[in-house]
C-alpha positions in Angstrom: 18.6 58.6 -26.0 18.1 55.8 -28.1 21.8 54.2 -27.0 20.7 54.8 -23.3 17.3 52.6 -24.1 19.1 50.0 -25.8 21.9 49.8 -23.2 18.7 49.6 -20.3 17.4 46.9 -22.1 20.4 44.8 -22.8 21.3 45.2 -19.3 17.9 44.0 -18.5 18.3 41.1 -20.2 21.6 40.3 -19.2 20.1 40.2 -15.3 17.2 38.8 -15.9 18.6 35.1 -15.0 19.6 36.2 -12.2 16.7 38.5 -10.6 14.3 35.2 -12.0 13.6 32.9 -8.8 15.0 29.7 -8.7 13.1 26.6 -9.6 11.6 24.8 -6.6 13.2 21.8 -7.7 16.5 23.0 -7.2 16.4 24.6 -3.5 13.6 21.2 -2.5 13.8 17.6 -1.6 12.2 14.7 -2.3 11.9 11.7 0.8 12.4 8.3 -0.3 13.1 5.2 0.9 15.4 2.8 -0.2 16.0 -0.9 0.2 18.2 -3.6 -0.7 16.6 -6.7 -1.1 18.3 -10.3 -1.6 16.9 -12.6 -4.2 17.7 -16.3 -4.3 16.9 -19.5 -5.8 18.1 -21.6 -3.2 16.6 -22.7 -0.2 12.7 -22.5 0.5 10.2 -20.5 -0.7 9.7 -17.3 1.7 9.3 -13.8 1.5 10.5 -11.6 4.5 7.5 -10.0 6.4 9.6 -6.3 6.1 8.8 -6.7 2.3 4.8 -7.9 2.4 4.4 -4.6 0.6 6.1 -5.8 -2.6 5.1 -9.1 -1.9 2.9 -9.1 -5.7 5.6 -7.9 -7.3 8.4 -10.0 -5.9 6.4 -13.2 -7.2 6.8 -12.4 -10.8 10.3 -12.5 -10.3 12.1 -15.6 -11.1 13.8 -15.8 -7.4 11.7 -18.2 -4.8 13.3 -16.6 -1.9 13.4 -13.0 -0.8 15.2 -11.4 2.3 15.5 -7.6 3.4 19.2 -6.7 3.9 19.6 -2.8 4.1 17.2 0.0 4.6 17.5 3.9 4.4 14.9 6.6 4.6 16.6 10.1 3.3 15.6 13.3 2.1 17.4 13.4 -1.7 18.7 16.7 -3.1 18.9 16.9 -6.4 22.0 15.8 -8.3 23.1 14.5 -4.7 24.3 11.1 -4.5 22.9 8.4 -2.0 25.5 6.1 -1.3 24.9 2.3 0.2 27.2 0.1 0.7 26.0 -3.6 -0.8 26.5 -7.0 0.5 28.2 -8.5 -2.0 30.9 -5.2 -1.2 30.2 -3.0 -4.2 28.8 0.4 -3.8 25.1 1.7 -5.3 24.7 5.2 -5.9 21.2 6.6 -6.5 21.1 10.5 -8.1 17.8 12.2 -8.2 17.8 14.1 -11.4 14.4 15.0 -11.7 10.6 15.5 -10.5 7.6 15.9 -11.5 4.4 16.5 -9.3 4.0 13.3 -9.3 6.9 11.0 -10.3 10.8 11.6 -9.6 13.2 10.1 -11.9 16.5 8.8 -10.1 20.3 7.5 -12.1 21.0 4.2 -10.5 25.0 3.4 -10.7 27.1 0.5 -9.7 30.4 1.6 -10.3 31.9 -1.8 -9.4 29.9 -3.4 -12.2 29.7 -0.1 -15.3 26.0 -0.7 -14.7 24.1 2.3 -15.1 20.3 2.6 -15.5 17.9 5.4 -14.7 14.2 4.9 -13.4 11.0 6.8 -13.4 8.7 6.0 -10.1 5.3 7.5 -9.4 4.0 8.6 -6.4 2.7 5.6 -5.0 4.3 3.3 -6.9 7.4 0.7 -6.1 10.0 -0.2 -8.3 12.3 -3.3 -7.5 15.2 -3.3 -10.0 18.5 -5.5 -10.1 21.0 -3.9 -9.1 23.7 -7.3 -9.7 24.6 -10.2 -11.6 23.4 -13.5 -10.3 25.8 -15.1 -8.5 25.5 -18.8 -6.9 21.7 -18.8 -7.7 21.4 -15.4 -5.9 21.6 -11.4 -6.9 20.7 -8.4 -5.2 17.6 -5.6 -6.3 17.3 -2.0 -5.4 13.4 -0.6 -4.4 13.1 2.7 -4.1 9.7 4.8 -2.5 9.5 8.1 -2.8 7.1 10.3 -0.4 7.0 7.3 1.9 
């Protein structure tokens, strides 16, 4: 009797994991939107009117000029990458590895470059990060909105 209990409960235990429901991040997705901006110290001071929302930001950066050059809304699974294509031909890959109710925190990689960073947004919140080097007075950022 007493073997049969203890058998019962290891075999309990041993299926637990797997009677247990998943977490909801693991089966959910997170919208964001993404975009490539261009940041340069040549040429005259403007700001493209697809980026008046980072506007504030952008002018505590030390570029005078700031151009829009790729967009992409998606709905991120976790540990998925997003792939984009750059301008300058290297590849950026953006992971979301985690969320919170109200932040997500994504791995940003350029292979082409070793760079590897990881960033923690809020909700409502913008991030623009550099995503290259400066090159001829220019480089290239990464902002990233999730729930857009």
């Amino acid at each position: 009797m007493a073997v049969a209990r203890t058998v019962a409960l290891l075999l309990a235990f041993a299926l637990a994991p797997a009677l247990t429901p998943a977490p909801a991040q693991a089966a959910s997705t997170i919208p964001v939107r993404v975009r490539i901006i261009k940041g340069s110290r040549q040429g005259p001071p403007a700001v493209d009117p697809k980026l008046a929302d980072l506007q504030g930001q952008l002018g505590a950066i030390a570029y005078q000029r700031w151009d829009q050059v790729g967009e992409q809304e998606a709905s991120m699974a976790f540990n998925k990458p997003l792939t984009m294509q750059l301008p300058d031909g290297s590849t950026l890959e953006l992971v979301l590895v985690d969320a919170r109710k109200e932040t997500v925190t994504f791995d940003v990689k350029n292979p082409v470059r070793r760079a590897h960073s990881r960033m923690t947004i809020s909700k409502d919140e913008r991030l623009v990060h550099q995503i290259t080097g400066e090159k001829d007075g220019a480089a290239y950022f990464l902002t990233v909105r999730p729930w857009p």
